[in-house]
PDB file of N, CA, C and O in Angstrom:
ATOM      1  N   UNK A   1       3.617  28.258 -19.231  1.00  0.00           N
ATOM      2  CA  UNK A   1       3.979  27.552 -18.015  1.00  0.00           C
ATOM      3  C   UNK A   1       3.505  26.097 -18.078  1.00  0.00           C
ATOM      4  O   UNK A   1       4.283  25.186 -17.793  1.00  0.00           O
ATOM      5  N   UNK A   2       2.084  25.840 -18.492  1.00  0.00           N
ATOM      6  CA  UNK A   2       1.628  24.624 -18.731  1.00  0.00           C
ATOM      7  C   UNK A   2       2.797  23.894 -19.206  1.00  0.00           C
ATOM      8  O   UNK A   2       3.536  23.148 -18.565  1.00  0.00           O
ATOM      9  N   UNK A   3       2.863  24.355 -20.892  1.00  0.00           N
ATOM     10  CA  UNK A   3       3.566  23.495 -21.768  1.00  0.00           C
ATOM     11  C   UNK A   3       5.292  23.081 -20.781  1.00  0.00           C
ATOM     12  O   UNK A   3       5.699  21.937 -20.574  1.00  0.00           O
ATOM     13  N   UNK A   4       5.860  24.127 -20.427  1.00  0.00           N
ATOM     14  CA  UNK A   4       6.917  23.708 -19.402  1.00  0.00           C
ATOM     15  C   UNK A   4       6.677  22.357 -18.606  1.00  0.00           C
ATOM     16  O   UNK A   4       7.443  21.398 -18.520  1.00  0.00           O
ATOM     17  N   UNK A   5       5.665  22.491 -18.155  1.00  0.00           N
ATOM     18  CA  UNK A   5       5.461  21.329 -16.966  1.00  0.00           C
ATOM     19  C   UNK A   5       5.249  19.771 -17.456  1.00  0.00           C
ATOM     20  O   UNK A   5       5.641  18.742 -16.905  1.00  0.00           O
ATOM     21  N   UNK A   6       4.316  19.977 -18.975  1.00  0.00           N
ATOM     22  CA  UNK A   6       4.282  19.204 -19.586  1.00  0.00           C
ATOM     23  C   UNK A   6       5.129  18.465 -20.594  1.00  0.00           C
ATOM     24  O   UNK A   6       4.810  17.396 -21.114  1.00  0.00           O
ATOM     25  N   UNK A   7       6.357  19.212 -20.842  1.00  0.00           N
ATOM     26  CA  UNK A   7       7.393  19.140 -21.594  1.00  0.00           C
ATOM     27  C   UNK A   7       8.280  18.399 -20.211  1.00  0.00           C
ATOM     28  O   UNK A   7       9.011  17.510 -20.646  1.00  0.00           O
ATOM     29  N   UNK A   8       8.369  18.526 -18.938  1.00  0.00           N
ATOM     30  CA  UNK A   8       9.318  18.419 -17.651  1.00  0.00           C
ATOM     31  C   UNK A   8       8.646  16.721 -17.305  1.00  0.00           C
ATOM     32  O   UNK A   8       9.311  15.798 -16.834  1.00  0.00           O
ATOM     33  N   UNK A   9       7.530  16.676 -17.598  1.00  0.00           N
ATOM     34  CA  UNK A   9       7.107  15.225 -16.964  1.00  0.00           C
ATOM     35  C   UNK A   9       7.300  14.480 -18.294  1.00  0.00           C
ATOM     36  O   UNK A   9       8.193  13.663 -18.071  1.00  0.00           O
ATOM     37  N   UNK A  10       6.978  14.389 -19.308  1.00  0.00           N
ATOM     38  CA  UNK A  10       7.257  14.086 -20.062  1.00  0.00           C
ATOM     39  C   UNK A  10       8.809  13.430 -20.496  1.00  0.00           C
ATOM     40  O   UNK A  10       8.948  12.387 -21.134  1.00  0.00           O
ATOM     41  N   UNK A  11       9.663  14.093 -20.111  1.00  0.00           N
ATOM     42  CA  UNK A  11      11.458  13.687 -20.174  1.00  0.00           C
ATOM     43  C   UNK A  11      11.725  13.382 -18.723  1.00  0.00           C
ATOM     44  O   UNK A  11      12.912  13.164 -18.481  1.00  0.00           O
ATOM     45  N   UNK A  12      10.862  13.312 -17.661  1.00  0.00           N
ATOM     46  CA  UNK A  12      10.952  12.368 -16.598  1.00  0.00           C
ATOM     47  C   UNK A  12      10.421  10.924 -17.139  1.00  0.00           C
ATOM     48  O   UNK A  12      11.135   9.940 -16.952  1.00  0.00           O
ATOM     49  N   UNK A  13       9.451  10.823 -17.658  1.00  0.00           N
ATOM     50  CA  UNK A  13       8.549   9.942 -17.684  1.00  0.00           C
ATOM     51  C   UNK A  13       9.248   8.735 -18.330  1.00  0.00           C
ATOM     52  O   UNK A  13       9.185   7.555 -17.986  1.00  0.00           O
ATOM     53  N   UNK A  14      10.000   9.354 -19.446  1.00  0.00           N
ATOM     54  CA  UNK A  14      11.009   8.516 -20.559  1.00  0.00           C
ATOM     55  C   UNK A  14      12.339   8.026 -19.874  1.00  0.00           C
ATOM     56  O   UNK A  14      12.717   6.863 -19.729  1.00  0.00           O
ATOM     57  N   UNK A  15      12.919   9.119 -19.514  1.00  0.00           N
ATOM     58  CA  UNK A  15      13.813   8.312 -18.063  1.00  0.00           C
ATOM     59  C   UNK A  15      13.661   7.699 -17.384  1.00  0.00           C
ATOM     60  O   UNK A  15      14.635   7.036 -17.028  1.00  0.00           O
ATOM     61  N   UNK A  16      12.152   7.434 -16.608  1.00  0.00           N
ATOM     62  CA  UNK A  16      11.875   6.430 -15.858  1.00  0.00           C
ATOM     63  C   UNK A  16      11.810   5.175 -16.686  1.00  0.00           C
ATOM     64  O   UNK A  16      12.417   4.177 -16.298  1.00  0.00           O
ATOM     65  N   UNK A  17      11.159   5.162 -17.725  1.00  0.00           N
ATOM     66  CA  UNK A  17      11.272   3.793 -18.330  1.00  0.00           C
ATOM     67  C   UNK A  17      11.892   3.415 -18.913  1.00  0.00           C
ATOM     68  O   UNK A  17      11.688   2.289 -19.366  1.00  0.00           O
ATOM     69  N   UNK A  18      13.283   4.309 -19.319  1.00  0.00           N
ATOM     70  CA  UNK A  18      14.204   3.646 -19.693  1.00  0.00           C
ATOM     71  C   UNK A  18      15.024   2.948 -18.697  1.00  0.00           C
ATOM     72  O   UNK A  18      15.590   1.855 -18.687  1.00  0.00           O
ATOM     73  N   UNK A  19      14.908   3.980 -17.806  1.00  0.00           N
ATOM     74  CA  UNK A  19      15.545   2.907 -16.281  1.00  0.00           C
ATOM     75  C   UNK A  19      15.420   1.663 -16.006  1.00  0.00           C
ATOM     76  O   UNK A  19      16.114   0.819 -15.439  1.00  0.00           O
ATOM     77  N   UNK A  20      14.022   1.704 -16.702  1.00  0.00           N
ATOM     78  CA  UNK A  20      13.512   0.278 -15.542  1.00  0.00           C
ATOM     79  C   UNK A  20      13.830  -0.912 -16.877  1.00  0.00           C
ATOM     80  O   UNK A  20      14.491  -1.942 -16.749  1.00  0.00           O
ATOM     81  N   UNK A  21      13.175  -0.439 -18.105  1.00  0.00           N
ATOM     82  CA  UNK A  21      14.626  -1.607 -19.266  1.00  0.00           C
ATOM     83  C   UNK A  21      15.444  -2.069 -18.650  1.00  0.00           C
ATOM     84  O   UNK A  21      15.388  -3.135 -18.036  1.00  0.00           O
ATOM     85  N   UNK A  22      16.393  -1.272 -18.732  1.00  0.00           N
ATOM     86  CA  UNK A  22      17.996  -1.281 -18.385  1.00  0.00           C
ATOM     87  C   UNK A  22      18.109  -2.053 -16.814  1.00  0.00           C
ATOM     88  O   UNK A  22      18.892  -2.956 -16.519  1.00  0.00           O
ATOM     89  N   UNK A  23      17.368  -1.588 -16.171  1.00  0.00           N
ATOM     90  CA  UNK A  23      17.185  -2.658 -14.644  1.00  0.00           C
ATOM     91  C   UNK A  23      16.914  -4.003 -15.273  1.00  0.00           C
ATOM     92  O   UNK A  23      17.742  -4.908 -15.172  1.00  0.00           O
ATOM     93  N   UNK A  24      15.692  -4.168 -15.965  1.00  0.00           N
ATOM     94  CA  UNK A  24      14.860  -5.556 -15.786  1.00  0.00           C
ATOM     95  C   UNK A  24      16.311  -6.369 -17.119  1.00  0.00           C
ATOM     96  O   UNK A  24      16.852  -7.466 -16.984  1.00  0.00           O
ATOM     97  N   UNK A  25      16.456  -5.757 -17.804  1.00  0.00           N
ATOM     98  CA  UNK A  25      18.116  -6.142 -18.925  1.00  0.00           C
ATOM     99  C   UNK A  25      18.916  -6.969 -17.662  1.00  0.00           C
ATOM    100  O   UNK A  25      18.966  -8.175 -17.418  1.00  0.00           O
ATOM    101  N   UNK A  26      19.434  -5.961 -17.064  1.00  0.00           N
ATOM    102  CA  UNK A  26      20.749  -5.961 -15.877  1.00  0.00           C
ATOM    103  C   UNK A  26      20.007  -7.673 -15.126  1.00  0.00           C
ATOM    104  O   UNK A  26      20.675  -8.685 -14.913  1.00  0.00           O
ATOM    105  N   UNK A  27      18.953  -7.554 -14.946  1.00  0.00           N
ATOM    106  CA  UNK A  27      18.340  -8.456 -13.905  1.00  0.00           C
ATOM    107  C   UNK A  27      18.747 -10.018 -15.014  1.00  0.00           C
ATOM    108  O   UNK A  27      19.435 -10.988 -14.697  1.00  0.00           O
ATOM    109  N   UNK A  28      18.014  -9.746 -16.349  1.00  0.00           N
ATOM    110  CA  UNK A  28      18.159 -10.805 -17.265  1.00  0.00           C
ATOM    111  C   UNK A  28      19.474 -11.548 -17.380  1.00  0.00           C
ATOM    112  O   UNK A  28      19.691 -12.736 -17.619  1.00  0.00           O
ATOM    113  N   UNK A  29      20.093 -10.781 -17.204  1.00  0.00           N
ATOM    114  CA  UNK A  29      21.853 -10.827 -17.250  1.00  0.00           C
ATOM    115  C   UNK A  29      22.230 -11.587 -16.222  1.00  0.00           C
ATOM    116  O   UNK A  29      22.732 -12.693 -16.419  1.00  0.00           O
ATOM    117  N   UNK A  30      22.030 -11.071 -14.948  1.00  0.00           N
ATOM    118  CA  UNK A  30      22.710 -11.756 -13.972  1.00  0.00           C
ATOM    119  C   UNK A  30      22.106 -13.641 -13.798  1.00  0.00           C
ATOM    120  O   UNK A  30      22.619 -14.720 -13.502  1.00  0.00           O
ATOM    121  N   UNK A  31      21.058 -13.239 -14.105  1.00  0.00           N
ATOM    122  CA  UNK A  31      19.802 -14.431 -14.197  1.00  0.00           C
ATOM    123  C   UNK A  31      20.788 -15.638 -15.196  1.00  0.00           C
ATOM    124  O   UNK A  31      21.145 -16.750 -14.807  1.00  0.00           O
ATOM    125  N   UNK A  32      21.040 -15.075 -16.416  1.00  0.00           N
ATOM    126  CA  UNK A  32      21.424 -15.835 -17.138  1.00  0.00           C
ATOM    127  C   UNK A  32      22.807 -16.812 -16.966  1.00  0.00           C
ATOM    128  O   UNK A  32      23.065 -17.991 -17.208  1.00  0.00           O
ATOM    129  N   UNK A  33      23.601 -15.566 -16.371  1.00  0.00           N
ATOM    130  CA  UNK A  33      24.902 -16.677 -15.532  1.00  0.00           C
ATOM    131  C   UNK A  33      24.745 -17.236 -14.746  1.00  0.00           C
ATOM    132  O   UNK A  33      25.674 -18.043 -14.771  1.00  0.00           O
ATOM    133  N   UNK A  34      24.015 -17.485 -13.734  1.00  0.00           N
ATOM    134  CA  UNK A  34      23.527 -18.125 -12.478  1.00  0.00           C
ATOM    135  C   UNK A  34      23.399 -19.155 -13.472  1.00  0.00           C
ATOM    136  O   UNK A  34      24.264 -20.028 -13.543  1.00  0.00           O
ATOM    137  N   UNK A  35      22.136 -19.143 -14.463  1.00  0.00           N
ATOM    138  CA  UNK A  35      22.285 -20.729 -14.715  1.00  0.00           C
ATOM    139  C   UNK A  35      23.119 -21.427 -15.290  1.00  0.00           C
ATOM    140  O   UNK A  35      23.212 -22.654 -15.306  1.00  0.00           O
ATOM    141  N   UNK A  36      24.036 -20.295 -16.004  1.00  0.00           N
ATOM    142  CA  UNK A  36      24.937 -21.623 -16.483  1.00  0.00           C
ATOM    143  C   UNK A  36      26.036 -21.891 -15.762  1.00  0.00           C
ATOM    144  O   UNK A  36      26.844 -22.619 -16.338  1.00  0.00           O
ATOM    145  N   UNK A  37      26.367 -21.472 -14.505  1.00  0.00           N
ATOM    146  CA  UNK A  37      27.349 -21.883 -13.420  1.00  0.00           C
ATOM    147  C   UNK A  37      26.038 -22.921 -12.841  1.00  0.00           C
ATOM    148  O   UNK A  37      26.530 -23.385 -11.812  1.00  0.00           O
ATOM    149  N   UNK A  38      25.021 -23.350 -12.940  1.00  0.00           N
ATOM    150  CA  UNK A  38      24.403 -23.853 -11.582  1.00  0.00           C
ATOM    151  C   UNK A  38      24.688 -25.317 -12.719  1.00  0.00           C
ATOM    152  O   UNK A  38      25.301 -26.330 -12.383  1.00  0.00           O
ATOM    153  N   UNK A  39      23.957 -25.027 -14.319  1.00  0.00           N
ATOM    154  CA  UNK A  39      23.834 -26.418 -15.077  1.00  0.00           C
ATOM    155  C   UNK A  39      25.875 -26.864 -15.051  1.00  0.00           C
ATOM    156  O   UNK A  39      26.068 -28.072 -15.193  1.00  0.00           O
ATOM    157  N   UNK A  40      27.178 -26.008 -14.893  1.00  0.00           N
ATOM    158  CA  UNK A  40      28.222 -26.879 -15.227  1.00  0.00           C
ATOM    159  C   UNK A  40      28.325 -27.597 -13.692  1.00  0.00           C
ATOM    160  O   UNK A  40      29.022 -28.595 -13.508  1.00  0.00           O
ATOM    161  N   UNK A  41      27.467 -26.897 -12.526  1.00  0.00           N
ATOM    162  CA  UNK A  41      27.929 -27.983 -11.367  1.00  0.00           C
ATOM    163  C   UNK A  41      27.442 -29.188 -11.374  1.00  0.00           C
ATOM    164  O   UNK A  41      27.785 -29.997 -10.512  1.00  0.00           O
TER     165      UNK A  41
END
């Protein structure tokens, strides 16, 4: 039962931080067009 629980947080744990990559990526991204629409105005 242990090992279950520990095997269950474990493949939460990795999902969570792959999430938050892929967020803080997504964030980099949008970041990056903003400036170059702000430098052609």
């Amino acid at each position: 039962m242990v090992k279950k629980l520990v095997l269950v947080f474990a493949l939460s744990s990795g999902l969570v931080l792959s999430a938050c990559n892929t967020v803080r990526g997504a964030g980099e991204d949008v970041q990056s067009v903003a400036n170059e629409v702000d430098d052609e105005m």
